[in-house]
N, C-alpha and C positions, 0 to 999 in steps of 0.2 A: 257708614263706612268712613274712614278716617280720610283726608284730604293727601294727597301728596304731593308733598312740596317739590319746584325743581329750580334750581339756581340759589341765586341769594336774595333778588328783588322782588315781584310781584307773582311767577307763571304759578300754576298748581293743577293735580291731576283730582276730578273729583267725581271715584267710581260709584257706578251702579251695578252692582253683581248680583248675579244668582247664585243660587246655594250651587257648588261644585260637587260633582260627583264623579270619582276618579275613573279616569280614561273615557270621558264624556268631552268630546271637543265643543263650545259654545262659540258662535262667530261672536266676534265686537267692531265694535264701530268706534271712532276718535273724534267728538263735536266740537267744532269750534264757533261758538257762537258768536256773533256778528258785533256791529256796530260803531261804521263807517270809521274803523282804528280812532274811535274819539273813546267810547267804552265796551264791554262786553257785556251782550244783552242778558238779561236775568232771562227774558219768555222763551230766549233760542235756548236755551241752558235747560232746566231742571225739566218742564214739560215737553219738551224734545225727546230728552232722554227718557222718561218715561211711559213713550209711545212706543219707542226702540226694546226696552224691557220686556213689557208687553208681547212684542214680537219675539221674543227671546234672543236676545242679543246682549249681551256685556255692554256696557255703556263706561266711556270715560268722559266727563268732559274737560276743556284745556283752559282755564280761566287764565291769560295772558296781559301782559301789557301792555296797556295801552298809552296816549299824548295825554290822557286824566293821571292814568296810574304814577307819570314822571311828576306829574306838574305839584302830588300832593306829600 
């Protein structure tokens, strides 16, 4: 699935979906993965949300900026 971008600098949405089936409500979840606001972890990201999947859950994660993301 394609990434979605939000602002103009670093943040971005980056979904895991299931196939949708109309008038089928799927709960989601919104991960923010971690890393003491220096970076955002790759391990809290992708294999997180694939646990969440799993469970049947929508997965978005928020890849945001961070004191790395300014500095570069």
């Amino acid at each position: 699935m394609e990434k979605i971008k939000i602002g103009k600098n670093y943040a971005y949405l980056e979904p895991y979906l299931h196939q949708y089936r109309y008038q089928e409500k799927i709960p989601a979840i919104l991960l923010c993965p971690g890393g003491a606001y220096l970076y955002t972890s790759r391990r809290e990201a992708a294999p997180v949300a694939y646990q969440f999947l799993a469970k049947g859950y929508h997965v978005f994660v928020l890849h945001y900026s961070t004191i790395s993301n300014k500095r570069m």
